[in-house]
C-alpha positions in Angstrom: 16.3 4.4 -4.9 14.1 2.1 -7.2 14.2 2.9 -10.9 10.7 3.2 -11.2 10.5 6.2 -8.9 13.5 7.8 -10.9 11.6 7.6 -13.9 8.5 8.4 -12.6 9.9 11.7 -10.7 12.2 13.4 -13.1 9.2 12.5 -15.8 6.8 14.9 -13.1 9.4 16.9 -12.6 10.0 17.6 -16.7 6.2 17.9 -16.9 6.3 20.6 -14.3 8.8 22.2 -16.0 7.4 22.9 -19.6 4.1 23.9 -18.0 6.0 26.7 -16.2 7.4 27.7 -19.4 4.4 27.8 -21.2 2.5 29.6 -18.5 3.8 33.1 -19.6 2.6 32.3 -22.7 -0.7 31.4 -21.6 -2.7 32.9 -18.5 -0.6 32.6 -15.2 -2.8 30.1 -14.0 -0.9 27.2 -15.4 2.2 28.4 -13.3 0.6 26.7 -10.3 0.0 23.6 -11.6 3.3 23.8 -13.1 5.0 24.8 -9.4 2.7 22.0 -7.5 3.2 19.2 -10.3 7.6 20.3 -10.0 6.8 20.1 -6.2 5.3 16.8 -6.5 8.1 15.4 -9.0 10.6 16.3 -6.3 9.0 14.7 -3.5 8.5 11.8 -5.2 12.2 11.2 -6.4 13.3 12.4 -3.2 11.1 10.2 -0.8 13.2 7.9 1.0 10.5 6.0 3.3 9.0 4.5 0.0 12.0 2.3 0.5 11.9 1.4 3.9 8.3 0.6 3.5 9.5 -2.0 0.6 12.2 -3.3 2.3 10.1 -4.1 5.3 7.4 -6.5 3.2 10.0 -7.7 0.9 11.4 -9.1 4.8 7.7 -10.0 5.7 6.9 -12.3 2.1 10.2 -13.8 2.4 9.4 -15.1 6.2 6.0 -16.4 5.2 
């Protein structure tokens, strides 16, 4: 797991996070983007073929 996807997921996933709080204070239509940007912040910390993918040209640049 690369520390910029860390950062960059539980950052989304925060994000998500206060926009589903606020939404009851606003309209409900933030609560989507809130639920879609959470869903997206999980997906990215949890993507595990972003490394493979990585791995496989960091093998291919160090050939060359």
């Amino acid at each position: 797991m690369t520390k910029s996807r860390v950062i960059w997921g539980w950052g989304i996933i925060i994000l998500g996070i206060v926009i589903i709080s606020i939404s009851p204070l606003l309209k409900f239509i933030p609560l989507i983007y809130g639920i879609s940007i959470f869903i997206i912040g999980l997906f990215i910390l949890f993507n595990k073929d972003e490394d493979k993918i990585e791995q496989i040209r960091n093998v291919r640049r160090s050939k060359k």
